[in-house]
Steps between C-alpha positions, in 0.01 A plus 500: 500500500618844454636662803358798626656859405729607831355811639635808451763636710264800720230240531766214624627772792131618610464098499763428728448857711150358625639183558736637744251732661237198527787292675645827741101533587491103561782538756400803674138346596686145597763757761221725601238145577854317707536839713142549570482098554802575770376841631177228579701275725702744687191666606289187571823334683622764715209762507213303559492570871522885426240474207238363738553831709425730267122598462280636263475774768862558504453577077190717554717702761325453813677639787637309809352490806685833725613439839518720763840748481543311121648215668582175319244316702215567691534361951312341643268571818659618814772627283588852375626591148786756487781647280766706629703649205844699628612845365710485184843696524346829638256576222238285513305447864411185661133358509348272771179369465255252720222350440435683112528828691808730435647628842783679362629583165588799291197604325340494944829766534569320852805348429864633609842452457584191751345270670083508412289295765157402507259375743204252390317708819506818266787657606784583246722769395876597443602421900737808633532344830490157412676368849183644672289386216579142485517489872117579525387216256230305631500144515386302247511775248654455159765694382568567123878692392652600246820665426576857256821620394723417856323364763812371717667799627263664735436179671720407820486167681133507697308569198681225337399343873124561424496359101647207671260408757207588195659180350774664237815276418713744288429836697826482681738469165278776312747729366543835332239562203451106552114402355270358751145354508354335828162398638502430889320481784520637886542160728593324196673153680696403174645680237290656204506275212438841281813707447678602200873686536744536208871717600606794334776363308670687210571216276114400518299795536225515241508878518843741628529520848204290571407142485185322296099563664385252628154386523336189751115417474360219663217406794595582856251294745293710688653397838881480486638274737 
């Protein structure tokens, strides 16, 4: 039989153009099907936990539940919710606040340079005679402190004395422009389990001349032992 006439030349290279472009597309949907196929098991084999924990809720942007102060977690009865926040460097003020109420902040304008105390019994305040102050604590009554700026150098041995006996373990090495966050109690038998203190060290400050805030939240029982 008579063979067929070879094609011309242009229509032999558009011939073998959509060859290769069929064959490129080929391989780019047999790649993209393997890494979805292995996006598919990663996901199923080491997400599935975290997959079950996300809600349709979550998507439509429904808003956690708030707990009192914006604490991680809410306490439970015959506990109080706190969060003592210390000053930062001397710019920005310290905040305590019990029970979702703020006692003491910046925006309130009753905080001070120092050592800010206050009282679950509704007394608070920047303390100018704080030997006399802490002196005429009432049993049984909470105490909430936080430190601004330098809270160490102003304070000799007996009112170190008194944040002692209210349960503090790290009054006594507080140093210069040290940070300091403590929640005691007056006739507090043991040591306060709630107490933050980081030293004013040059090689770790956070800011010059001062150390990191520091923050503590947590649920103090309504009768500390």
């Amino acid at each position: 039989p008579p063979r067929a006439a070879p094609a011309p030349a242009p229509l032999r290279l558009l011939l073998s153009a959509i060859s290769s472009v069929h064959s490129a597309g080929v391989i780019r949907l047999v790649l993209l099907f393997v890494t979805l196929l292995g996006m598919w098991f990663i996901m199923k084999t080491y997400f599935h936990h975290t997959w079950k924990a996300v809600s349709l809720r979550s998507w439509l942007g429904e808003r956690l539940p708030r707990h009192k102060c914006g604490n991680q977690k809410s306490c439970p009865q015959n506990y109080f919710a706190f969060k003592i926040i210390s000053g930062a460097a001397n710019v920005v003020g310290p905040s305590i606040c019990f029970e979702d109420l703020v006692l003491m902040s910046s925006v309130k304008n009753n905080i001070g340079r120092g050592l800010n105390i206050a009282l679950v019994n509704g007394e608070l305040g920047n303390i100018t005679k704080l030997q006399t102050f802490l002196q005429g604590i009432k049993r049984g009554t909470l105490v909430l402190t936080a430190s601004y700026d330098d809270a160490a150098t102003k304070m000799n041995d007996k009112v170190r004395a008194y944040f002692t006996e209210l349960g503090s373990s790290h009054v006594g090495e507080l140093g210069f422009r040290d940070n300091w966050v403590f929640l005691g109690a007056k006739g507090l038998m043991n040591k306060s389990p709630f107490e933050k203190h980081i030293k004013n060290d040059q090689e770790t400050n956070k800011y010059e001349g001062w150390p990191e805030l520091l923050e503590m939240e947590g649920c103090a029982p309504r009768k500390m032992d």
